[in-house]
C-alpha positions in Angstrom: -46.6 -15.1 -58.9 -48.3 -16.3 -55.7 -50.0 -12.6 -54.9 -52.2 -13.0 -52.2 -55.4 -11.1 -51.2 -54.3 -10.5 -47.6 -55.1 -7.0 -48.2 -58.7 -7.9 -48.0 -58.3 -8.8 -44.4 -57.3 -5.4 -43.4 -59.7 -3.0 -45.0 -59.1 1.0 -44.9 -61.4 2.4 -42.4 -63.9 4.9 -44.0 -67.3 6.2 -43.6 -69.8 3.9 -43.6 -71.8 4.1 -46.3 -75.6 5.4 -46.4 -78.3 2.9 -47.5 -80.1 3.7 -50.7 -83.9 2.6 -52.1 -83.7 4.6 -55.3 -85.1 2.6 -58.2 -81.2 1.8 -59.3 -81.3 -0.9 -55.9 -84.4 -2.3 -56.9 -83.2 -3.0 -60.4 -80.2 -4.7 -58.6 -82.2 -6.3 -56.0 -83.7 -8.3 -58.9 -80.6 -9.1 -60.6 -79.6 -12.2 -58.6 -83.4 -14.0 -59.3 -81.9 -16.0 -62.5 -79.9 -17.9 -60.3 -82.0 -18.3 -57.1 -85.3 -18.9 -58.7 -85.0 -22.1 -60.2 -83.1 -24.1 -57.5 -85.6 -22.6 -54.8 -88.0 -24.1 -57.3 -86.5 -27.1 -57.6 -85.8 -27.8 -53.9 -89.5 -27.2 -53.1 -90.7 -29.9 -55.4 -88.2 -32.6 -55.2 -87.4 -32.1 -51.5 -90.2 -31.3 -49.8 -89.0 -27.5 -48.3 -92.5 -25.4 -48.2 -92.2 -22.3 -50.0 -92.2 -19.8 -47.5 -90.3 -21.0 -44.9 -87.2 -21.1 -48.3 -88.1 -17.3 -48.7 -88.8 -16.4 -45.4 -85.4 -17.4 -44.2 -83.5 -16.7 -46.8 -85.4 -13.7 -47.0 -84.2 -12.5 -43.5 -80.7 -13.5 -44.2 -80.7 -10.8 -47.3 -81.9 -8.0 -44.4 -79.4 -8.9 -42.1 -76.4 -8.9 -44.8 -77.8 -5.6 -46.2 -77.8 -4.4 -42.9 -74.0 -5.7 -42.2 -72.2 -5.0 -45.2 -74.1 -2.1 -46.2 -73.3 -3.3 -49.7 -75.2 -5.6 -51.8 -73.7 -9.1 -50.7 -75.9 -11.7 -52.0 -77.7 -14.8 -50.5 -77.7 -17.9 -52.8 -78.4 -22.1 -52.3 -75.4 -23.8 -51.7 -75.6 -24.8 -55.8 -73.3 -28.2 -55.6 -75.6 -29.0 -52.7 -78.5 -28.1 -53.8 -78.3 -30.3 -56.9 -76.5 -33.0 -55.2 -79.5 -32.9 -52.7 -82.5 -33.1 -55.5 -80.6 -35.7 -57.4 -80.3 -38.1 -54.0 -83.5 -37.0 -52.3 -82.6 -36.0 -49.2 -85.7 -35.0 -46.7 -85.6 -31.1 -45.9 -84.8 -32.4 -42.4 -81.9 -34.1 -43.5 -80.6 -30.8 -45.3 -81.5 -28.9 -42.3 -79.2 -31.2 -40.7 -76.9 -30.6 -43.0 -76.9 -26.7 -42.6 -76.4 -26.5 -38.9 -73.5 -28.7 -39.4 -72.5 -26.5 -42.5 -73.2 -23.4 -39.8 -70.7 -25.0 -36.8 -67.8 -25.1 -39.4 -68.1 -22.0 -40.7 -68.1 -20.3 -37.3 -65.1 -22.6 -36.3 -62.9 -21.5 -39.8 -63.9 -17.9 -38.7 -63.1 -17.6 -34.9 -60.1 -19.9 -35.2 -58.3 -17.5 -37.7 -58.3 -20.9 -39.9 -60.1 -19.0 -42.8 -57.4 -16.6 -42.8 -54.3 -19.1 -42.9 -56.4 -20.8 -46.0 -56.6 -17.6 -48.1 -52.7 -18.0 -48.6 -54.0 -21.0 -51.3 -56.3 -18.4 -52.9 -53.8 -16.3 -55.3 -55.2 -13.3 -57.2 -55.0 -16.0 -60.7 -57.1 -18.5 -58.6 -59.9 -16.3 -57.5 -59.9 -14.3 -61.1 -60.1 -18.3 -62.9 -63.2 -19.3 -60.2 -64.8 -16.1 -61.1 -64.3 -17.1 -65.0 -65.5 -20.4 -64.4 -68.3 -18.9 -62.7 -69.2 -16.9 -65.7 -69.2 -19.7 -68.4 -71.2 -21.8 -65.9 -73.9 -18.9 -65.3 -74.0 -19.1 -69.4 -74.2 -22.4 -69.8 -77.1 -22.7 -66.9 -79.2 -19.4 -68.9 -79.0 -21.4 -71.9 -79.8 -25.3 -70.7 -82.7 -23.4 -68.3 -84.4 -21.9 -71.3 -84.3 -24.8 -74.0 -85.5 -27.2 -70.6 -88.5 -25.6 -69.3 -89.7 -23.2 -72.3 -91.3 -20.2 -71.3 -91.9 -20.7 -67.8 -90.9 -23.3 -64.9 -93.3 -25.8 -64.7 -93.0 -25.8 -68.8 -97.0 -25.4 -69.5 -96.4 -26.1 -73.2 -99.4 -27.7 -74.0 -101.5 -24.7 -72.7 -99.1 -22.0 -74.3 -99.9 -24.1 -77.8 -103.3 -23.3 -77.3 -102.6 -19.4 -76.6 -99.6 -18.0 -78.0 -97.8 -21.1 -79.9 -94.9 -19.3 -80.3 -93.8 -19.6 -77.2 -93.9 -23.1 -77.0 -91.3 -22.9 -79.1 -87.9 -23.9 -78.0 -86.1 -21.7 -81.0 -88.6 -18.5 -80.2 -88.0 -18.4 -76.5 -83.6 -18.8 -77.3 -84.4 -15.6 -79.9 -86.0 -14.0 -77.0 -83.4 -14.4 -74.7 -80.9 -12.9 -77.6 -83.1 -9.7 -78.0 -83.5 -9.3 -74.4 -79.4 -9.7 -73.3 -79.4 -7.0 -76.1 -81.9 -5.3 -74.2 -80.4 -5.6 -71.0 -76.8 -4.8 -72.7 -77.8 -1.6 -74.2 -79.9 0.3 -71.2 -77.1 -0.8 -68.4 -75.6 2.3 -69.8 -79.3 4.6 -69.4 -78.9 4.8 -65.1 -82.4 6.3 -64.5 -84.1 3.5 -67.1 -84.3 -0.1 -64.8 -85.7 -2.2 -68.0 -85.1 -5.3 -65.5 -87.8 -4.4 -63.4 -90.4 -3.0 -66.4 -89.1 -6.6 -68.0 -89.9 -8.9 -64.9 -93.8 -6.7 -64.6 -94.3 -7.2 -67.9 -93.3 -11.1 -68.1 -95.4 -11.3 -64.8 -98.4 -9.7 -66.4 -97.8 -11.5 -69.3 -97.9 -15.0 -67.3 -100.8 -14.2 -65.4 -103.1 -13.0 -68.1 -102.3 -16.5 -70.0 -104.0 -18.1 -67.4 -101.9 -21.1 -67.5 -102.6 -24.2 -65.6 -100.3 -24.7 -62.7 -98.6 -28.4 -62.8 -96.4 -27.9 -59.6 -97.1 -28.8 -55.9 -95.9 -26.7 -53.9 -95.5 -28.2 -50.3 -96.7 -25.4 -47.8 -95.9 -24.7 -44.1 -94.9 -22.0 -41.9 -91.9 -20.1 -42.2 -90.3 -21.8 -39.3 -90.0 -24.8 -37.6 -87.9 -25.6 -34.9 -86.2 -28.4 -36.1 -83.4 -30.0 -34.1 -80.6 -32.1 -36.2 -80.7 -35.3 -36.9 -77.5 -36.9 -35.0 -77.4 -40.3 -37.0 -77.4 -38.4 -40.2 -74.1 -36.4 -39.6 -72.1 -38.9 -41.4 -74.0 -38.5 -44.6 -74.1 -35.0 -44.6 -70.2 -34.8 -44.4 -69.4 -37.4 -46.9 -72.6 -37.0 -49.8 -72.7 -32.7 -49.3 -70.5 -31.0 -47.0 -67.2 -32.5 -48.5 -68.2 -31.7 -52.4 -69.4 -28.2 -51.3 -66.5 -27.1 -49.1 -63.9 -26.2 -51.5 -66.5 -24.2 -53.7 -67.8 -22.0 -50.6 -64.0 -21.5 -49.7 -63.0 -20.3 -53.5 -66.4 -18.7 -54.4 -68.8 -17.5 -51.9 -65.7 -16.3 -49.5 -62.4 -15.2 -51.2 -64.0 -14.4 -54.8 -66.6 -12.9 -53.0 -64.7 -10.8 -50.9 -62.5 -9.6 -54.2 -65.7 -9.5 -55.9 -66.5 -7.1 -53.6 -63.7 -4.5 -53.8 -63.6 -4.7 -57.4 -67.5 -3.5 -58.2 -67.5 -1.2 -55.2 -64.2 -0.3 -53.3 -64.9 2.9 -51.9 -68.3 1.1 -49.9 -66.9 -2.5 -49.6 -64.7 -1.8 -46.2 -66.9 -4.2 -44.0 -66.5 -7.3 -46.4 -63.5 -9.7 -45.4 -62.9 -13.5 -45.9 -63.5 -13.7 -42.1 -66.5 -11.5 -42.1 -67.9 -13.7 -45.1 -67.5 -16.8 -43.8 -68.5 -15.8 -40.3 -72.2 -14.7 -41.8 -71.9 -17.5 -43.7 -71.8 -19.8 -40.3 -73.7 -17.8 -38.3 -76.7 -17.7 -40.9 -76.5 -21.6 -41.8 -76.5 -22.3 -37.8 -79.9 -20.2 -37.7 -81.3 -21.8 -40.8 -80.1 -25.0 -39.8 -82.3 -25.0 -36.6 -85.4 -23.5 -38.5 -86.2 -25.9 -40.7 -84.6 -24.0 -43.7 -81.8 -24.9 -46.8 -78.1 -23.3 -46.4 -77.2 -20.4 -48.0 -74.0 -18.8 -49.3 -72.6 -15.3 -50.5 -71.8 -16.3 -54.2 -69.9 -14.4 -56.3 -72.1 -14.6 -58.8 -74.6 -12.7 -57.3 -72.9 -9.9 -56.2 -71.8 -9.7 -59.7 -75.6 -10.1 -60.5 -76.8 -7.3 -58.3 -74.2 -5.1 -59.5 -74.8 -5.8 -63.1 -78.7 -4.6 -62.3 -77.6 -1.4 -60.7 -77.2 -2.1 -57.1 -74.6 -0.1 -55.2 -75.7 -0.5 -51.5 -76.9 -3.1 -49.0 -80.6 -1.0 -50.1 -80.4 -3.4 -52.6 -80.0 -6.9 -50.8 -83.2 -5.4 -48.1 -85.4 -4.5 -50.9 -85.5 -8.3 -51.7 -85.3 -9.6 -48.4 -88.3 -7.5 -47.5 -90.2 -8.6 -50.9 -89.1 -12.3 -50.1 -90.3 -11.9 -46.1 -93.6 -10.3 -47.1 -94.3 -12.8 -50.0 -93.9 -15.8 -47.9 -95.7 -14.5 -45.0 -98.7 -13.7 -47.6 -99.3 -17.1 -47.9 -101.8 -16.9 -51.5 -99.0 -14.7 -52.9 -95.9 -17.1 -52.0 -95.8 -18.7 -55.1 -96.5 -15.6 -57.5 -92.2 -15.1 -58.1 -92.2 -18.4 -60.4 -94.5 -17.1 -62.6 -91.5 -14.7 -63.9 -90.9 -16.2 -67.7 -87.8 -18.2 -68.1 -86.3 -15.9 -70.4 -86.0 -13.1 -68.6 -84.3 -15.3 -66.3 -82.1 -16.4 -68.7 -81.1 -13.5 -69.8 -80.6 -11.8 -66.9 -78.0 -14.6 -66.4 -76.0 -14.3 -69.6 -75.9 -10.4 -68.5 -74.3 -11.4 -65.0 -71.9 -14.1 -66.2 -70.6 -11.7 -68.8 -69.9 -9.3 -65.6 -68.5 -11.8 -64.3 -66.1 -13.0 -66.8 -64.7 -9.2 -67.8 -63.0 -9.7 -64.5 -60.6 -11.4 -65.7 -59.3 -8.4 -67.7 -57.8 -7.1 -63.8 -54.8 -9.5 -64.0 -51.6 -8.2 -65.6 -48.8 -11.0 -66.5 -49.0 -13.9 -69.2 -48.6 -16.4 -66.7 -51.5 -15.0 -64.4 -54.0 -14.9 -66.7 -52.8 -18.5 -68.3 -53.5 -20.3 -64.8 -56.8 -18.4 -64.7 -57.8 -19.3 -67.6 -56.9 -22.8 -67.1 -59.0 -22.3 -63.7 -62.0 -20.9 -65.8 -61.5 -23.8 -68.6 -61.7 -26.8 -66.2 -64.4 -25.7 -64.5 -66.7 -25.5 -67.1 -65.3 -28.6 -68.7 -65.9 -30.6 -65.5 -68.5 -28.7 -63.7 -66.1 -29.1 -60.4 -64.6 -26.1 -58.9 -62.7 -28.1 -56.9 -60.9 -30.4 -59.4 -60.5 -26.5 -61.2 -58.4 -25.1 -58.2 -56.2 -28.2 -58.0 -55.4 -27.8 -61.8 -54.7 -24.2 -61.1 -52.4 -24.6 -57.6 -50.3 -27.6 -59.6 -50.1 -25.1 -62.2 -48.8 -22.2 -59.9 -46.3 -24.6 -57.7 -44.9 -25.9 -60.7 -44.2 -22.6 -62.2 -42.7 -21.6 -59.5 -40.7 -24.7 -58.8 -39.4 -24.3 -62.3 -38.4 -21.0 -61.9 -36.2 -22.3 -58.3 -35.0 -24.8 -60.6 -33.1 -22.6 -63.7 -32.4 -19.9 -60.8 -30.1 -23.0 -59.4 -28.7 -24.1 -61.8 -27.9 -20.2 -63.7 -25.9 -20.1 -59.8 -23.7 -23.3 -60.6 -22.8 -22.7 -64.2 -19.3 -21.5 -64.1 
């Protein structure tokens, strides 16, 4: 039962694979936006990052990955961070801090061969349950986004009464997000139709024309600053982030991601490996770390999300790199993304967790897809990943100690 992804390490050596711009990546560059708008938004208010130094780096990251993997690996907030970070109100020092330490131990799991030895926990159940769990929680998010902020992220529902009531409403804007997965559901199958990018145009004329008072502050600053770590808060960042985060990079942004990988796009996905993965992961946070920026991840989620949208090659990931670069670098324009309505977001989510989740269908054997099930279950029960992959290794050791158990006592009967 314990089948390992080993065969990730070792990838077929084939052609590498030409980089695309057609309008199929753009439609998947968008696709990961549900999930990357809000905490960037989120991060910018309650900690203090300025807005384009979060999309100028992370920005850069997305070119360099598209560049790499040549497929579209995506660049996501550390999410347990992230929310344990805006709920404690750590300085964006302090989280800078926190990524080049995040960057070091990366690098070290990568060099050392450790990542690879580690991957031995990660059994094809495991990974399939996270990528469940990831699904339900994408769902869950799309849904508690939408009936939180209303139409659009700083909320503005005292100016939308005045304009379009409607969409003040919290029951009009969850219909909206019903006819739009619809939407989305029906044209995935029409190729040469992107309706994600004539949606996210349309919602941003929409916004726009509405005039709508803005309510943020968005800090500003340039899109780096040196910024060495701060030694004495090393401690913290190990115990209050890095520690809660660790297990969930591991499972999702590094072994799910890697088999999340080979499953949307085999024949193009013979760069991507745990060790790869976690080595861009290091290398990255050790860079954003020293700029002044917030650490990143490959989630699994948005690789599902870019494939979902269309994406097929690392065109996809540079197209929003290049549109997350030039934005911040245009200073009046670096806020114009959060203008995108909250239920095309939202949508767009309950499209990509429902990618997510039809992985599951992969696994062959009762007991396989029981334990990632359980996997999926307890993590979107508890939230916690972690607490998740203990539920599911308990459940995989016993099973198998069970099955050591009847095989020795079949061997004494007479």
């Amino acid at each position: 039962m314990r089948e390992n992804l080993t065969e990730l390490a070792t990838p077929p050596t084939k052609v590498k694979p030409s980089l695309r711009f057609g309008l199929s990546e753009w439609s998947g560059a968008v696709g990961d936006l549900g999930t990357t708008l809000p905490l960037a938004f989120a991060l910018i208010v309650y900690n203090g990052f300025p807005v384009e130094r979060i999309l100028f780096l992370w920005g850069l990251v997305y070119l360099a990955t598209g560049y790499f993997y040549r497929i579209p690996v995506s660049v996501q907030p550390l999410k347990a961070m992230a929310v344990l970070a805006i709920s404690l109100g750590f300085s964006w020092q302090q989280l800078s801090t926190t990524a080049f330490l995040y960057g070091v131990l990366f690098i070290l799991l990568a060099s050392t061969g450790m990542i690879d030895r580690l991957q031995r926990l990660f059994t094809q159940p495991l990974v399939r349950g996270i990528q469940l769990g990831i699904g339900l929680l994408l769902a869950a998010k799309a849904l508690r986004l939408v009936s939180e902020k209303g139409f659009l992220l700083n909320g503005a529902r005292e100016a939308l009464q005045q304009t379009l009531p409607l969409l003040s409403q919290p029951l009009a804007n969850l219909l909206l997000v019903a006819l739009l997965v619809v939407l989305l559901w029906f044209f995935q199958f029409q190729k040469r139709f992107p309706l994600v990018l004539l949606l996210i145009a349309g919602g941003l004329a929409l916004s726009l024309a509405l005039h709508l008072p803005v309510h943020w502050e968005l800090y500003r600053g340039s899109p780096v600053k040196l910024t060495m770590p701060e030694w004495g808060f090393l401690l913290n960042a190990v115990v209050y982030l890095i520690i809660p985060q660790l297990p969930l990079t591991l499972g999702n942004a590094v072994y799910a991601a890697a088999d999340a990988c080979h499953s949307f796009w085999p024949e193009r996905a013979q760069r991507v490996t745990p060790r790869r993965l976690a080595g861009s992961i290091g290398l990255s946070n050790l860079a954003i770390g020293l700029l002044g920026g917030f650490p990143i991840c490959h989630g699994a989620g948005g690789i599902g999300a870019h494939a979902q949208f269309g994406g097929k090659t690392g065109g996809t990931t540079i197209i929003l790199g290049s549109v997350f670069v030039l934005l911040a670098l245009a200073e009046p324009l670096s806020s114009f993304l959060f203008f995108i309505p909250v239920p095309i977001l939202a949508a767009m989510l309950l499209a990509d967790s429902w990618r997510m989740m039809s992985l599951l269908q992969r696994l062959r054997g009762r007991f396989p897809v029981v334990v990632a099930l359980v996997v999926g279950g307890v993590s979107f029960f508890t939230r916690n990943l972690t607490l998740a992959l203990l539920a599911g290794i308990l459940l995989e050791r016993g099973e198998a100690y069970l099955k050591k158990f009847i095989d020795q006592q079949k061997g004494e009967s007479p």
